[in-house]
PQR file of N, CA, C, O and H, with PARSE charges and radii, in Angstrom:
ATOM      1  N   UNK A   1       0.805  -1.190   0.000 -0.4000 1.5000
ATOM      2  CA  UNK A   1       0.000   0.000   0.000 -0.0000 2.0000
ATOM      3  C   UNK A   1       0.856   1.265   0.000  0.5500 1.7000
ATOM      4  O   UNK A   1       0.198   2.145   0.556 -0.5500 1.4000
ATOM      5  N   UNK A   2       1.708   1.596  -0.279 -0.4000 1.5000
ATOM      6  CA  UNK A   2       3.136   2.667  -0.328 -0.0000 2.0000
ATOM      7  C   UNK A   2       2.101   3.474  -1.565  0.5500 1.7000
ATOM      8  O   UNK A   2       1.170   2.979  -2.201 -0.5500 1.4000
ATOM      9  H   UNK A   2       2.242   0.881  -0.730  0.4000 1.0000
ATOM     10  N   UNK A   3       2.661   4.891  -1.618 -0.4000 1.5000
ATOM     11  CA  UNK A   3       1.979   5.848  -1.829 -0.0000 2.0000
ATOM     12  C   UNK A   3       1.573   6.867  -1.699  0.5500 1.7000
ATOM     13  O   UNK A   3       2.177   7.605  -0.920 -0.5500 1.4000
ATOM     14  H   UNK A   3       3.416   5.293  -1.101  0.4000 1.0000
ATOM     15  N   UNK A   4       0.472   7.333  -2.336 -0.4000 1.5000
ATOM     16  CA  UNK A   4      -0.787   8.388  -1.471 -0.0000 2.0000
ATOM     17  C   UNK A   4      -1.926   7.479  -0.550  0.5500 1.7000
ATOM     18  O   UNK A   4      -2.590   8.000   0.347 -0.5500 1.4000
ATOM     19  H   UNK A   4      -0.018   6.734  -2.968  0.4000 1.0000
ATOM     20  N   UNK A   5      -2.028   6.067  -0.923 -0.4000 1.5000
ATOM     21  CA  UNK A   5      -3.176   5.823   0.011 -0.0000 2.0000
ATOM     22  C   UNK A   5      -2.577   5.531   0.817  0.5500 1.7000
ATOM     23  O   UNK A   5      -3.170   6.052   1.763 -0.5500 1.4000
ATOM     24  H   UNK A   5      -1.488   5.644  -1.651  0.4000 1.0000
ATOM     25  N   UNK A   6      -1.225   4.714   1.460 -0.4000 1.5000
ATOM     26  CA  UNK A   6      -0.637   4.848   2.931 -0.0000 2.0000
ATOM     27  C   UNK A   6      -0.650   6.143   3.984  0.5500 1.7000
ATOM     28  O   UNK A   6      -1.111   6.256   5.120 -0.5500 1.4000
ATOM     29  H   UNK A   6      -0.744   4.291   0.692  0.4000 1.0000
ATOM     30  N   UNK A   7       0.269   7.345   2.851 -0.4000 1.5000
ATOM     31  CA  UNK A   7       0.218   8.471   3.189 -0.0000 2.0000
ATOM     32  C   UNK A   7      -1.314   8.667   4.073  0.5500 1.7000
ATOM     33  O   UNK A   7      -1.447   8.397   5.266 -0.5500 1.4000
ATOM     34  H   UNK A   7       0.644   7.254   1.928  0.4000 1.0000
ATOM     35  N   UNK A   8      -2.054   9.030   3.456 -0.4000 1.5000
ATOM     36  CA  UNK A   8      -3.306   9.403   3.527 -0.0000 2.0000
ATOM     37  C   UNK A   8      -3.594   8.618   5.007  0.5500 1.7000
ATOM     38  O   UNK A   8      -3.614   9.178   6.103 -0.5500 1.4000
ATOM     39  H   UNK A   8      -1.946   9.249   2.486  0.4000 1.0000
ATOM     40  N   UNK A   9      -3.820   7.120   4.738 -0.4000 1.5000
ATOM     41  CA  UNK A   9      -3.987   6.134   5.943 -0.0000 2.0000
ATOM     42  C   UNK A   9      -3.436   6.615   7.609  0.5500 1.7000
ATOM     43  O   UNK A   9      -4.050   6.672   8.675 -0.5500 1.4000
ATOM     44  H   UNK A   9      -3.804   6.665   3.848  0.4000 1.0000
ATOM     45  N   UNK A  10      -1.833   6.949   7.196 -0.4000 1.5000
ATOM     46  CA  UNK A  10      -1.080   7.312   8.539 -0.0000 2.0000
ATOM     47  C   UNK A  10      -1.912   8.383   8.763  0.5500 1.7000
ATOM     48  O   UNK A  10      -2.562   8.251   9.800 -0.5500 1.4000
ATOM     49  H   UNK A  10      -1.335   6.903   6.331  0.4000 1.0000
ATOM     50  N   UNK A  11      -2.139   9.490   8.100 -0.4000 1.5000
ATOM     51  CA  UNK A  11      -2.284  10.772   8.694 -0.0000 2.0000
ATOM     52  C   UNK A  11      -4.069  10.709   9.120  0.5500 1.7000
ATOM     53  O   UNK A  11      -4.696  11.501   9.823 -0.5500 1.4000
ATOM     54  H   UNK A  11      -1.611   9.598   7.257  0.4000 1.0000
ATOM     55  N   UNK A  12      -4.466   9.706   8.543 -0.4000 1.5000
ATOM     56  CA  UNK A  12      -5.877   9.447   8.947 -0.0000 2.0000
ATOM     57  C   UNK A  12      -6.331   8.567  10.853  0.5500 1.7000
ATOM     58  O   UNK A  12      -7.106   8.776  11.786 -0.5500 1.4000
ATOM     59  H   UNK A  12      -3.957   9.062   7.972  0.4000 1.0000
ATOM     60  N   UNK A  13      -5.345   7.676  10.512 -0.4000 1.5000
ATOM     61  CA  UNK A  13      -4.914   7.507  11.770 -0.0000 2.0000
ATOM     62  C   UNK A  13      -4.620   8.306  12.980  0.5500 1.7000
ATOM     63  O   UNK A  13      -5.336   8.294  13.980 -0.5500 1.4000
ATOM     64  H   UNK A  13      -4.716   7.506   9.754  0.4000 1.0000
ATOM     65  N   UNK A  14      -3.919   8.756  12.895 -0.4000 1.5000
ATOM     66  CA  UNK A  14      -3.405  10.089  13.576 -0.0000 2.0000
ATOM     67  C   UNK A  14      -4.033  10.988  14.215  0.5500 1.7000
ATOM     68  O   UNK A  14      -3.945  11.531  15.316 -0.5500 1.4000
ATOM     69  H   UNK A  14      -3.337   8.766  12.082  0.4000 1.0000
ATOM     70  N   UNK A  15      -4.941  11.066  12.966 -0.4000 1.5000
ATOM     71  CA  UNK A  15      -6.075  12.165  13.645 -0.0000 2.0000
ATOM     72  C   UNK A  15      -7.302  11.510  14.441  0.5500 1.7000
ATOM     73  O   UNK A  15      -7.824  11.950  15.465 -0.5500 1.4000
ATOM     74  H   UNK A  15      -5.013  10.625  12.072  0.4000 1.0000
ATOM     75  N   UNK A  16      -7.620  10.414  13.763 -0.4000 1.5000
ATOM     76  CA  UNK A  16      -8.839  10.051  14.313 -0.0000 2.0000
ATOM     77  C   UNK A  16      -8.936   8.440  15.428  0.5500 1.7000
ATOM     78  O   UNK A  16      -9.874   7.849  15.964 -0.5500 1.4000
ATOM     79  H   UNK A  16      -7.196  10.056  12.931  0.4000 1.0000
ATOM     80  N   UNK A  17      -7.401   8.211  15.370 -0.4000 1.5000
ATOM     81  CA  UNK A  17      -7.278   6.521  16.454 -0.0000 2.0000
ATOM     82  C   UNK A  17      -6.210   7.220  17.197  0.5500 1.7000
ATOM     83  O   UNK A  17      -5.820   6.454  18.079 -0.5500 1.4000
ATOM     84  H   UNK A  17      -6.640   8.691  14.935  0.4000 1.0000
ATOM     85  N   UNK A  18      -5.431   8.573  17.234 -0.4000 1.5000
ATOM     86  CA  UNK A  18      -4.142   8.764  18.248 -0.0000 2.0000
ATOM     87  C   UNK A  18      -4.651   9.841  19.181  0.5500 1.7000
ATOM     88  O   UNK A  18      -4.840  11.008  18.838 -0.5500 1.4000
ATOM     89  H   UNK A  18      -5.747   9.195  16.517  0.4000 1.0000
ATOM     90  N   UNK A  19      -4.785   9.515  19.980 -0.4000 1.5000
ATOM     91  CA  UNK A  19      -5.265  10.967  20.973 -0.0000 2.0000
ATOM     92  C   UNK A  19      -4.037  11.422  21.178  0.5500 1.7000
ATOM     93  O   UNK A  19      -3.030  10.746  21.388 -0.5500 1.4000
ATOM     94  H   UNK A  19      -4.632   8.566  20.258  0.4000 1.0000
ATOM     95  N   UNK A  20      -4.179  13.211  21.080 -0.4000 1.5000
ATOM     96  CA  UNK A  20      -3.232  13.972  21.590 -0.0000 2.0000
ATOM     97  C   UNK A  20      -2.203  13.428  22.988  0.5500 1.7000
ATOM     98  O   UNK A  20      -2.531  13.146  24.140 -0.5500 1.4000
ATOM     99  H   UNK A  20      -4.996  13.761  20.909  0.4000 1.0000
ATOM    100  N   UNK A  21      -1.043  13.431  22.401 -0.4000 1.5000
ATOM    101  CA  UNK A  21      -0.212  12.624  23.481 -0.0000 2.0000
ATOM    102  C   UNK A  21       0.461  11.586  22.960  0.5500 1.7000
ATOM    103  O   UNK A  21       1.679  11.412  22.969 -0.5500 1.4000
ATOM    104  H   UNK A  21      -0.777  13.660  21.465  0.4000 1.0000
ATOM    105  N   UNK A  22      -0.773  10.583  22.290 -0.4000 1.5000
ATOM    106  CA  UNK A  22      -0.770   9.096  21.998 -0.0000 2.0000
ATOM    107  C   UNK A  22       0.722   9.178  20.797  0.5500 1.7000
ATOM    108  O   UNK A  22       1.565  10.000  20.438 -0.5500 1.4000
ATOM    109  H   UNK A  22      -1.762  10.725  22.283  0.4000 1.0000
ATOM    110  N   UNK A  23       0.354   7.822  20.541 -0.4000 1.5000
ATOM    111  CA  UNK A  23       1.527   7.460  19.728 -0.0000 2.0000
ATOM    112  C   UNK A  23       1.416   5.909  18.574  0.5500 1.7000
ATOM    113  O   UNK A  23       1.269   4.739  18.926 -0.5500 1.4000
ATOM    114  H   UNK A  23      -0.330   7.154  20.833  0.4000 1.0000
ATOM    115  N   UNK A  24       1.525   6.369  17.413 -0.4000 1.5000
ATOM    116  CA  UNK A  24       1.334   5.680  16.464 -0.0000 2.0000
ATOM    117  C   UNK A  24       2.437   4.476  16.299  0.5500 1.7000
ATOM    118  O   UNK A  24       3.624   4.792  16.216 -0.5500 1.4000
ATOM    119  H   UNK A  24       1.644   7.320  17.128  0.4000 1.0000
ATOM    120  N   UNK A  25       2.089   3.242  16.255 -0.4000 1.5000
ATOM    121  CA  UNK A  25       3.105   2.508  15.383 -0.0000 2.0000
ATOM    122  C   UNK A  25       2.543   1.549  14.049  0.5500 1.7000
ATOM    123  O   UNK A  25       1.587   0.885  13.650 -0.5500 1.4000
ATOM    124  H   UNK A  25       1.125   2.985  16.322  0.4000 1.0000
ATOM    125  N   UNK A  26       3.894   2.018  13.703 -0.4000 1.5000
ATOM    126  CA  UNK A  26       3.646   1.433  11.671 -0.0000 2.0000
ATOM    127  C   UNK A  26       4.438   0.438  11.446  0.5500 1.7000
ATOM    128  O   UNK A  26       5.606   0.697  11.736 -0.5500 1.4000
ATOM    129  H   UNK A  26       4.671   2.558  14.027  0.4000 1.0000
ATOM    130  N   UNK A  27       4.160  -1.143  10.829 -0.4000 1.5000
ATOM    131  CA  UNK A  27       4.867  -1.540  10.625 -0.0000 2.0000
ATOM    132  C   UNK A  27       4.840  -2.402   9.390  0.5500 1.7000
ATOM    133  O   UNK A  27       3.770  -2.686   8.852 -0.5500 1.4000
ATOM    134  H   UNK A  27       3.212  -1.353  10.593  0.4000 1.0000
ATOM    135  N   UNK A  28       6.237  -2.906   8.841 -0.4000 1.5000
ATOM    136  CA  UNK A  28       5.831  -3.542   7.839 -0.0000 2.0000
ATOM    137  C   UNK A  28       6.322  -5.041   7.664  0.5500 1.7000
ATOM    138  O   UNK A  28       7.311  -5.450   8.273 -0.5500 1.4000
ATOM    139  H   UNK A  28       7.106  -2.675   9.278  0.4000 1.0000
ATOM    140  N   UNK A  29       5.617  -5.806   6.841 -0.4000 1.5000
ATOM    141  CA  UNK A  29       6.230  -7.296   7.630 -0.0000 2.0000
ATOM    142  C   UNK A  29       7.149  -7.441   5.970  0.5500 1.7000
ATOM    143  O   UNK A  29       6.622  -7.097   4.912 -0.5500 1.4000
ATOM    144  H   UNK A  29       4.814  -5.474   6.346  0.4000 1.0000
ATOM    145  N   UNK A  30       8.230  -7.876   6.043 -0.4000 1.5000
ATOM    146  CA  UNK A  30       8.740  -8.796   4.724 -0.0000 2.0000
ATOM    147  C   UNK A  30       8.089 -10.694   4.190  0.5500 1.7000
ATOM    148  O   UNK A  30       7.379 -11.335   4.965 -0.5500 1.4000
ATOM    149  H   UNK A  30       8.658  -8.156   6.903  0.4000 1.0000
ATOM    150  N   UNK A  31       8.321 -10.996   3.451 -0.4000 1.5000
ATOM    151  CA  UNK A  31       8.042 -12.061   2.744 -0.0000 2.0000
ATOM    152  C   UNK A  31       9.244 -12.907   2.916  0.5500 1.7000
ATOM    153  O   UNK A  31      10.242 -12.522   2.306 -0.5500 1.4000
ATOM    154  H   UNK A  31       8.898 -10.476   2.821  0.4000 1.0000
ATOM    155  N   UNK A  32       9.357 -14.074   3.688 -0.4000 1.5000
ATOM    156  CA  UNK A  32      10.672 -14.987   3.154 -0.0000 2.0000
ATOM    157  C   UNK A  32      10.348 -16.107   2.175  0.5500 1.7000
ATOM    158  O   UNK A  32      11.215 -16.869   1.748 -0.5500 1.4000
ATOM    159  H   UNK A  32       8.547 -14.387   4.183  0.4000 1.0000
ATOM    160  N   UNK A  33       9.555 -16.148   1.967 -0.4000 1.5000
ATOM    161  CA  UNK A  33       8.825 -17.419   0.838 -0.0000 2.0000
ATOM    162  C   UNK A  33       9.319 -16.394  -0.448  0.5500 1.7000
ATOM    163  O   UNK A  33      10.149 -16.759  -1.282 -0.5500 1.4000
ATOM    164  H   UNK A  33       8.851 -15.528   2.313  0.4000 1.0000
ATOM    165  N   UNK A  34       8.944 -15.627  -0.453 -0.4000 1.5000
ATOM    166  CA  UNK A  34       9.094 -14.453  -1.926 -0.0000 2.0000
ATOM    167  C   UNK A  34       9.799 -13.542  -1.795  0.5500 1.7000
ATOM    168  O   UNK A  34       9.521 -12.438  -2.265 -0.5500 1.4000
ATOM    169  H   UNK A  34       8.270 -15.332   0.224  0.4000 1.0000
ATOM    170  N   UNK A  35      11.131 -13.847  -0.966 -0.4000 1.5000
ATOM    171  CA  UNK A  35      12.344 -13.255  -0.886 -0.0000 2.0000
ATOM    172  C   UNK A  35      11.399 -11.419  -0.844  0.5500 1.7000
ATOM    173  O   UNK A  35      11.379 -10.800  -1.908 -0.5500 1.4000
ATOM    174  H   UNK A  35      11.356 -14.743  -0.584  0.4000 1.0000
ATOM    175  N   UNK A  36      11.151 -11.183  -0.381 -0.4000 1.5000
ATOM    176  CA  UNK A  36      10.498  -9.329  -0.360 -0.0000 2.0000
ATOM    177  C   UNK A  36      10.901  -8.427   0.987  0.5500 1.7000
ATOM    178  O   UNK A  36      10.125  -8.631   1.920 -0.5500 1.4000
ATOM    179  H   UNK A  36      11.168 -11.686   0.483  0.4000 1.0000
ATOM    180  N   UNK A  37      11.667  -7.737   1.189 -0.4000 1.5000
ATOM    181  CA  UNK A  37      12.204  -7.118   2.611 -0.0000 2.0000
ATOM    182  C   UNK A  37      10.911  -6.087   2.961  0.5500 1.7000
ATOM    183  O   UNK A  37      10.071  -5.882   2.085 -0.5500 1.4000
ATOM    184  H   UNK A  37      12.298  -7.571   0.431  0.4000 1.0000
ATOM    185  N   UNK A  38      10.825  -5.609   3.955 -0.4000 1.5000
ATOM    186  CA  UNK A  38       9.769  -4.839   4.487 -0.0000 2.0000
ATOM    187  C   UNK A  38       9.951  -3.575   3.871  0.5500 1.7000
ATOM    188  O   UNK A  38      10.976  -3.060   3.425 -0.5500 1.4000
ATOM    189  H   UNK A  38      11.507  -5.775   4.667  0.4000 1.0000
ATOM    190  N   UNK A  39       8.600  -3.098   3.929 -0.4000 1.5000
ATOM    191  CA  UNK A  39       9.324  -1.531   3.511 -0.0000 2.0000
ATOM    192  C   UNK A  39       9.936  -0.489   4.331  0.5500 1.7000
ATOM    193  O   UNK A  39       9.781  -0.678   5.538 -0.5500 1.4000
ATOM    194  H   UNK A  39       7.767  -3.517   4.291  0.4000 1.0000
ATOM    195  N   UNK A  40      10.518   0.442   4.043 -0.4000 1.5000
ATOM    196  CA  UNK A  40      11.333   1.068   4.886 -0.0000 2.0000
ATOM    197  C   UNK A  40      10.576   2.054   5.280  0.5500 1.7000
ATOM    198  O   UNK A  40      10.484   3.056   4.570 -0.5500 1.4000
ATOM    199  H   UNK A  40      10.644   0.595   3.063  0.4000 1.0000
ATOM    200  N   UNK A  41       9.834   1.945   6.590 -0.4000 1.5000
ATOM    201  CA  UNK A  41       8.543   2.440   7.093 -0.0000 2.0000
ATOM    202  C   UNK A  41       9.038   4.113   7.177  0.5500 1.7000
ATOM    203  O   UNK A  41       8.730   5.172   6.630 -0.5500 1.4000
ATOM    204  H   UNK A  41       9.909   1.132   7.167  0.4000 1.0000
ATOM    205  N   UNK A  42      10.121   3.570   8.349 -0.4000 1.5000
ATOM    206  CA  UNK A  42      10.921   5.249   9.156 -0.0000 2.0000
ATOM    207  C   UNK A  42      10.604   5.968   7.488  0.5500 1.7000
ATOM    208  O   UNK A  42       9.673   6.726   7.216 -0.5500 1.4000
ATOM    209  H   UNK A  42      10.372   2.710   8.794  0.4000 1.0000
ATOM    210  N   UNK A  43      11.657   5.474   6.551 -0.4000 1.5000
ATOM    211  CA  UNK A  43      11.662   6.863   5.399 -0.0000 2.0000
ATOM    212  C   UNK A  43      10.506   7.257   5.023  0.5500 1.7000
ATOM    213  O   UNK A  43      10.103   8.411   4.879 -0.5500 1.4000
ATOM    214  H   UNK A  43      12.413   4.858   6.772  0.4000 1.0000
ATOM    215  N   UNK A  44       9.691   5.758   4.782 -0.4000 1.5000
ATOM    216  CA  UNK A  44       8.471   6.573   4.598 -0.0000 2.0000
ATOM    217  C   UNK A  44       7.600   7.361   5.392  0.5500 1.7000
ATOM    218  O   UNK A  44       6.564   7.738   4.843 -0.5500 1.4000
ATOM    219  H   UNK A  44      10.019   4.821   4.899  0.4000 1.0000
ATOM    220  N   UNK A  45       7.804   7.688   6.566 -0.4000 1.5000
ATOM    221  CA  UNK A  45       7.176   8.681   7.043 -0.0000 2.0000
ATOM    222  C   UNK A  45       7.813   9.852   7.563  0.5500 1.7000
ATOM    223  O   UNK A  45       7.359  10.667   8.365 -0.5500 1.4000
ATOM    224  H   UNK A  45       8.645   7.382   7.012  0.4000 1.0000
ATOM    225  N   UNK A  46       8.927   9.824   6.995 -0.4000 1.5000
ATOM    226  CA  UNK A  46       9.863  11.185   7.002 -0.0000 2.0000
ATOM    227  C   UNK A  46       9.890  11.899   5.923  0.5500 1.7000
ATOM    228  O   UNK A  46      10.148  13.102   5.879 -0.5500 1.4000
ATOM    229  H   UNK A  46       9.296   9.161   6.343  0.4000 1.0000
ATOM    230  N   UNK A  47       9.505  10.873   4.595 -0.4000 1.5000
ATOM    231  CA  UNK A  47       8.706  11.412   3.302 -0.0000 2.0000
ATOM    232  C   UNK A  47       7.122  11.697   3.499  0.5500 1.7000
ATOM    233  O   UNK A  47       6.517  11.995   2.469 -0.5500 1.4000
ATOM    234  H   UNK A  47       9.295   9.896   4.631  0.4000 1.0000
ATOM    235  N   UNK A  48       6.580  11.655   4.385 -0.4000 1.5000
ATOM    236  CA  UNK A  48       5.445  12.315   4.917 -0.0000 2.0000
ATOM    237  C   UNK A  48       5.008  13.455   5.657  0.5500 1.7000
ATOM    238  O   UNK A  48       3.865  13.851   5.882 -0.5500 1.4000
ATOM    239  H   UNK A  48       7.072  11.412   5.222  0.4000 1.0000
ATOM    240  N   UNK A  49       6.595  14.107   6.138 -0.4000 1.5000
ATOM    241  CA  UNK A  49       7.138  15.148   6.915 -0.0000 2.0000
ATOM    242  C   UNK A  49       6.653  14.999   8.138  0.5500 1.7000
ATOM    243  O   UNK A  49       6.235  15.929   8.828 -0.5500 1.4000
ATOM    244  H   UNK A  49       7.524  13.785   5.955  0.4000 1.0000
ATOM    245  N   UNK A  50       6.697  13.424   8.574 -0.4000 1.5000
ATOM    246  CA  UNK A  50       6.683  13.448  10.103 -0.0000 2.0000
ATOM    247  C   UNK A  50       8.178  12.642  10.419  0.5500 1.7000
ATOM    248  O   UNK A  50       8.862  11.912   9.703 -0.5500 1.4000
ATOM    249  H   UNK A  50       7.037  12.669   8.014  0.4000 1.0000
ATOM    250  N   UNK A  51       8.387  13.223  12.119 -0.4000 1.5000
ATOM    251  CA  UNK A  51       9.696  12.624  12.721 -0.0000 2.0000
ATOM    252  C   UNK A  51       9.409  11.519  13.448  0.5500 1.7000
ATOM    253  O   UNK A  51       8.913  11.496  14.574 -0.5500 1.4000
ATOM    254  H   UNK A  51       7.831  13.816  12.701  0.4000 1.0000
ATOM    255  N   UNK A  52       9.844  10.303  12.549 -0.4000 1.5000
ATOM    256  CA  UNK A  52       9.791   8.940  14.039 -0.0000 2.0000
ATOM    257  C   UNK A  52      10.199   9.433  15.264  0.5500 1.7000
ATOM    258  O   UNK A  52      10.837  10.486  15.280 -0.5500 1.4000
ATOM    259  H   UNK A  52      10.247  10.322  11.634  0.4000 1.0000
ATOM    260  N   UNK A  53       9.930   8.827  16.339 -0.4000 1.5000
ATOM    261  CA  UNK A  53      10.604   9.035  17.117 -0.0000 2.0000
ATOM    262  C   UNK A  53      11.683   7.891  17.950  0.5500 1.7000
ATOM    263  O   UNK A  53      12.600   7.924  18.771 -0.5500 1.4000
ATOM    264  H   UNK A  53       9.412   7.972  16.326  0.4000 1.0000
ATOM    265  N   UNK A  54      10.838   6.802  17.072 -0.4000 1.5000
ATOM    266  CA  UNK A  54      12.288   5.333  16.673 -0.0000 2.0000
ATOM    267  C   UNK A  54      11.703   4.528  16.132  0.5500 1.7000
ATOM    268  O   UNK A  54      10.564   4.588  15.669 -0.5500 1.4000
ATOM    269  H   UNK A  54      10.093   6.775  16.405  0.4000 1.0000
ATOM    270  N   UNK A  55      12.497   3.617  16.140 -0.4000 1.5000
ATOM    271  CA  UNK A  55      12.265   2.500  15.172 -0.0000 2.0000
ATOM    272  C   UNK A  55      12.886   1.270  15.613  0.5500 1.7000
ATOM    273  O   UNK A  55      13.787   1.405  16.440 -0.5500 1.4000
ATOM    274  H   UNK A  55      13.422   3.568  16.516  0.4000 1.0000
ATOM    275  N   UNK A  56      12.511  -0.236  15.129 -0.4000 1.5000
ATOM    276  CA  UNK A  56      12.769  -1.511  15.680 -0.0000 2.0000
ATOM    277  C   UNK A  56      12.588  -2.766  14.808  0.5500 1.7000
ATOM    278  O   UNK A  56      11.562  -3.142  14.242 -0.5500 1.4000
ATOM    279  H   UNK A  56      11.779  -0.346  14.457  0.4000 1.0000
ATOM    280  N   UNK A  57      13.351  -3.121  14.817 -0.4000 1.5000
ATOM    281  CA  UNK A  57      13.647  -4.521  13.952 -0.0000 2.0000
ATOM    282  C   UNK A  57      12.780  -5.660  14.189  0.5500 1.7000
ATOM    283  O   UNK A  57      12.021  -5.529  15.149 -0.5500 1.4000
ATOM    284  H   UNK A  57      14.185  -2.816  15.277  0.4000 1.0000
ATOM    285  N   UNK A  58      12.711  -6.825  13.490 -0.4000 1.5000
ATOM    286  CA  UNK A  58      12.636  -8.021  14.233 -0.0000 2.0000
ATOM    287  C   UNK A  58      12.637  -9.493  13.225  0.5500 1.7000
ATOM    288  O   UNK A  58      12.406  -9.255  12.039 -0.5500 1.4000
ATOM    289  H   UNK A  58      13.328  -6.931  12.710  0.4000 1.0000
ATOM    290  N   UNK A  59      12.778 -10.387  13.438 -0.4000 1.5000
ATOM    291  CA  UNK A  59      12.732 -11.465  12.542 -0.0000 2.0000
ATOM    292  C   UNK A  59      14.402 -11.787  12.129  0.5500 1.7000
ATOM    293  O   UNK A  59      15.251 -12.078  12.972 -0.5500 1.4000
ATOM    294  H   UNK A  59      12.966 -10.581  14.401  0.4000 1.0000
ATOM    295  N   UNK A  60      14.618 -11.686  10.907 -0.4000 1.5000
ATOM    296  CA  UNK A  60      15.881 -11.729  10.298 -0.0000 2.0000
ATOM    297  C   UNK A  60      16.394 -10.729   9.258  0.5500 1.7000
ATOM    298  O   UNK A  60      17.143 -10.972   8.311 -0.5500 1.4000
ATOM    299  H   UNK A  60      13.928 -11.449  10.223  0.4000 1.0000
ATOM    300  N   UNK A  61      15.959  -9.792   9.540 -0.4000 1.5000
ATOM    301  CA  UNK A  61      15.136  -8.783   9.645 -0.0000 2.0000
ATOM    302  C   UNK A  61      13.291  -8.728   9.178  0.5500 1.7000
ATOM    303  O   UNK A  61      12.805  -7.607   9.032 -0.5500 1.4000
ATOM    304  H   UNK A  61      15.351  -9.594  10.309  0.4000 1.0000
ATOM    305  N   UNK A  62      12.716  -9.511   9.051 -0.4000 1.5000
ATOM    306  CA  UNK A  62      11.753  -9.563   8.072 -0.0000 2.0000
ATOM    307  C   UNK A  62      10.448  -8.755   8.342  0.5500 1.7000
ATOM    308  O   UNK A  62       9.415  -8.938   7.698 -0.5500 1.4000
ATOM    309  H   UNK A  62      13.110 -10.422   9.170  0.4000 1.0000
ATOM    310  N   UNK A  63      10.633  -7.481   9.750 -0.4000 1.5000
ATOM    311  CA  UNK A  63       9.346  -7.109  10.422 -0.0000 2.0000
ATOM    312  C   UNK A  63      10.259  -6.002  10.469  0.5500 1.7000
ATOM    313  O   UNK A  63      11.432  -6.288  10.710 -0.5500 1.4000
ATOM    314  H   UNK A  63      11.472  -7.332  10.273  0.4000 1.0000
ATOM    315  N   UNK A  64       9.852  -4.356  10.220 -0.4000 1.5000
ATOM    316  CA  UNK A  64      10.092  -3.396  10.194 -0.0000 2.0000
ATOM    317  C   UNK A  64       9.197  -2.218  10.933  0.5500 1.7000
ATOM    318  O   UNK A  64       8.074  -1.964  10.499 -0.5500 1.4000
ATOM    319  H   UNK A  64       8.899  -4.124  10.024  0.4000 1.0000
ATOM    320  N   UNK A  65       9.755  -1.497  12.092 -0.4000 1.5000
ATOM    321  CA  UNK A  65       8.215  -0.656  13.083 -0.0000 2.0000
ATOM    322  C   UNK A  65       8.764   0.410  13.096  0.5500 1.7000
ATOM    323  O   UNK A  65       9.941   0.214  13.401 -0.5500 1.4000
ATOM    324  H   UNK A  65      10.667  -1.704  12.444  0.4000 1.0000
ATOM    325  N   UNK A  66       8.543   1.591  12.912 -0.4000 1.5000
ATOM    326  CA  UNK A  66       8.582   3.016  13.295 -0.0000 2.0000
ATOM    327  C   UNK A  66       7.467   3.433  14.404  0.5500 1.7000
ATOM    328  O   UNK A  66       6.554   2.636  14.618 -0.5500 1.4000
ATOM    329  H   UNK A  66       7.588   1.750  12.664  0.4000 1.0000
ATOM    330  N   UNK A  67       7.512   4.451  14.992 -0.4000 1.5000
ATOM    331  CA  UNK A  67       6.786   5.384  15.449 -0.0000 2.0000
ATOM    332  C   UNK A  67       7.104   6.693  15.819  0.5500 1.7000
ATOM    333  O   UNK A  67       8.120   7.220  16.272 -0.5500 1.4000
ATOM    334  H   UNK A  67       8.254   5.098  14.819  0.4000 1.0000
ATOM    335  N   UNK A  68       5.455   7.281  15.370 -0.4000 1.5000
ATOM    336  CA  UNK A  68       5.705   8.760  15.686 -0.0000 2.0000
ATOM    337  C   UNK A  68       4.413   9.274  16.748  0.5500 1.7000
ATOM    338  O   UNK A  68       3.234   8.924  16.688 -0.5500 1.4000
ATOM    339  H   UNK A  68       4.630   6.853  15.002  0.4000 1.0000
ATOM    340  N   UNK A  69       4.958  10.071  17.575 -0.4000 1.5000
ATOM    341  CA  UNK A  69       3.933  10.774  18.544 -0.0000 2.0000
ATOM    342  C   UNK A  69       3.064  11.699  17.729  0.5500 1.7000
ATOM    343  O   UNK A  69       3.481  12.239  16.704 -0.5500 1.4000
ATOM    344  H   UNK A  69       5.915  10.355  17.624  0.4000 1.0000
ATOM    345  N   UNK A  70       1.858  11.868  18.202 -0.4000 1.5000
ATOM    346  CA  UNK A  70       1.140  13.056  17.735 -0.0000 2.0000
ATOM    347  C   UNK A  70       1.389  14.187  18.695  0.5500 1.7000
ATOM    348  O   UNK A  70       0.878  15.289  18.497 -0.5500 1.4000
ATOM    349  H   UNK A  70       1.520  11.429  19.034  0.4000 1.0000
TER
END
């Protein structure tokens, strides 16, 4: 879903599931059957002009999480 409809999704989120304070996490899973790495969440939401405020691995890498505060 990378894009305008992700875009759109996060910032929809944000407004209407993060209460002031709260804090979003995004993540993306990779494929090892179909060799596919996760997407690179953090950039993409720094190409959204928001600041993670971190980010976290997991698998072999095959699970990718950012988050950003509202």
């Amino acid at each position: 879903m990378p894009g305008s409809a992700l875009r759109e999704y996060v910032f929809r989120l944000l407004e209407r599931a993060v209460e002031p304070g709260g804090r979003l996490i995004v993540g993306s899973y990779g494929s090892r059957s179909r060799h596919e790495p996760p997407l690179e969440i953090a950039a993409l939401l720094e190409d959204y002009g928001l600041v993670p405020m971190g980010r976290a691995t997991g698998g072999d890498p095959r699970t990718v999480f950012a988050w950003v505060d509202r």
